[in-house]
KOLTORBA-184984 format. One line per 5 residues: number of its first residue (from 0); their letters; for each residue x, y, z of C-alpha. Coordinates in steps of 0.2 Angstrom, whole numbers, plus 2048, in hexadecimal, padded with zeros to 3 digits. Each point is the difference from the previous one (the first is absolute). Example, Ala and Ser with C-alpha at 12.3 -4.5 7.8 and 13.67 -1.06 7.14 Angstrom:
REM KOLTORBA-184984
0> AS> 83E/7EA/827 ~ 806/811/7FD
REM end
This chain:
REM KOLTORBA-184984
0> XXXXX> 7A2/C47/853 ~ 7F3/7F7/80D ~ 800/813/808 ~ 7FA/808/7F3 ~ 7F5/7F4/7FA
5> XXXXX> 7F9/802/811 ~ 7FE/814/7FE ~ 7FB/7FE/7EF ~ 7F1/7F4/806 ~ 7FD/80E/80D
10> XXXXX> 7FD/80D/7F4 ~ 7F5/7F7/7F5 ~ 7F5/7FB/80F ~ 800/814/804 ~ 7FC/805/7EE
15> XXXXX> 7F1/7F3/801 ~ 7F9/806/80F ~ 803/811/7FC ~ 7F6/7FD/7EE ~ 7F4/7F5/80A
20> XXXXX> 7FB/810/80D ~ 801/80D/7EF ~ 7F4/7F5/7F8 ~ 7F3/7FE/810 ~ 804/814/801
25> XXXXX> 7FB/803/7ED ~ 7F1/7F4/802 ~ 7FA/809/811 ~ 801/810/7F4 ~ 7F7/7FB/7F2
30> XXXXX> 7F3/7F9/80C ~ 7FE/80F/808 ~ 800/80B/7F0 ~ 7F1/7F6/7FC ~ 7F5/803/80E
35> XXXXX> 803/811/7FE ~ 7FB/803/7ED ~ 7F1/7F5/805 ~ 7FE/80B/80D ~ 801/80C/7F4
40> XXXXX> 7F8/7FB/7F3 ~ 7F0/7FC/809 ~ 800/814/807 ~ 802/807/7ED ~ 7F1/7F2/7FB
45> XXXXX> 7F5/807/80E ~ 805/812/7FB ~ 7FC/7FC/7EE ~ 7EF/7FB/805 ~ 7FA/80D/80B
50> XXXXX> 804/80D/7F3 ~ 7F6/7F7/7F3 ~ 7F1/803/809 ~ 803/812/7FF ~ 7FC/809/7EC
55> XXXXX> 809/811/7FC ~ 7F5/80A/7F8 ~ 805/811/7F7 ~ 7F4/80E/7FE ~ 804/80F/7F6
60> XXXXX> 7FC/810/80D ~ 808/811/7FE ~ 808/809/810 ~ 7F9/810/803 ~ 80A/80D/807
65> XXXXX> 7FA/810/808 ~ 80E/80F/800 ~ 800/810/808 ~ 808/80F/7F9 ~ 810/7FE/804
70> XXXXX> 800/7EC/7FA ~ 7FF/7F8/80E ~ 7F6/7F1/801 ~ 7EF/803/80B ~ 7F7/7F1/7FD
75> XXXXX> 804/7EF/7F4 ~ 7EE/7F2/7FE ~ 7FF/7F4/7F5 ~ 7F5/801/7F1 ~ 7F8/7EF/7F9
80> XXXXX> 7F6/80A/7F2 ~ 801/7F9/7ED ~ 808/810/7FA ~ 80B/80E/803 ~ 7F3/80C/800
85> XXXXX> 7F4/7F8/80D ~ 80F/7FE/80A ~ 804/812/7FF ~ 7EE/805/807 ~ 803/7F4/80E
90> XXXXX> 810/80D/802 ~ 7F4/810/7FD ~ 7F2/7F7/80D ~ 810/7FF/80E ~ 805/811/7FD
95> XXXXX> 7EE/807/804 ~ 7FF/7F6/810 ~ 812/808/806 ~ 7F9/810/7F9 ~ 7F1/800/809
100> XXXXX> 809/7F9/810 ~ 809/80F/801 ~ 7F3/80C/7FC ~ 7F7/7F8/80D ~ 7F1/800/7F3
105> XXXX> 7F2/7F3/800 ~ 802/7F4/7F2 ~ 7F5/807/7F1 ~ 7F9/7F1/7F3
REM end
């Protein structure tokens, strides 16, 4: 009975220390978890700010795009005019510049 008593005893001091090293281990973890999502968290914070000094604004524009005979794209600009039509003379005032570019003719106002 003394002798496994005695290994009983044993076991139990095992068990302890082992729980005793799990528990140090888990602490260590949660320790370290926490520096990290500190860490973390003072990145996104710093993040956050920056981009609040920064406004998004949106503009309505048309894109104007300038098609040869056979469809295919020759020229694409950005037109920031208050309605479709101005922005298609931005479209008509392009063509005339490739026109004349190609003609090799002066400019005429």
């Amino acid at each position: 009975m003394k002798k496994s008593e005695e290994s009983l005893g044993a076991f139990w001091d095992e068990w302890k220390k082992e729980t005793e090293e799990l528990e140090k281990s888990t602490q260590e973890m949660v320790e370290k978890i926490k520096r990290e999502a500190k860490e973390k968290n003072k990145i996104l914070e710093e993040r956050w700010d920056a981009i609040n000094k920064y406004k998004v604004k949106v503009t309505k524009c048309y894109l104007v795009q300038i098609f040869n005979e056979n469809l295919n794209e020759i020229k694409s600009e950005y037109s920031f005019e208050p309605t479709k039509k101005d922005a298609e003379a931005v479209g008509y005032k392009i063509v005339e510049q490739l026109v004349d570019e190609e003609l090799n003719s002066p400019e005429i106002k």
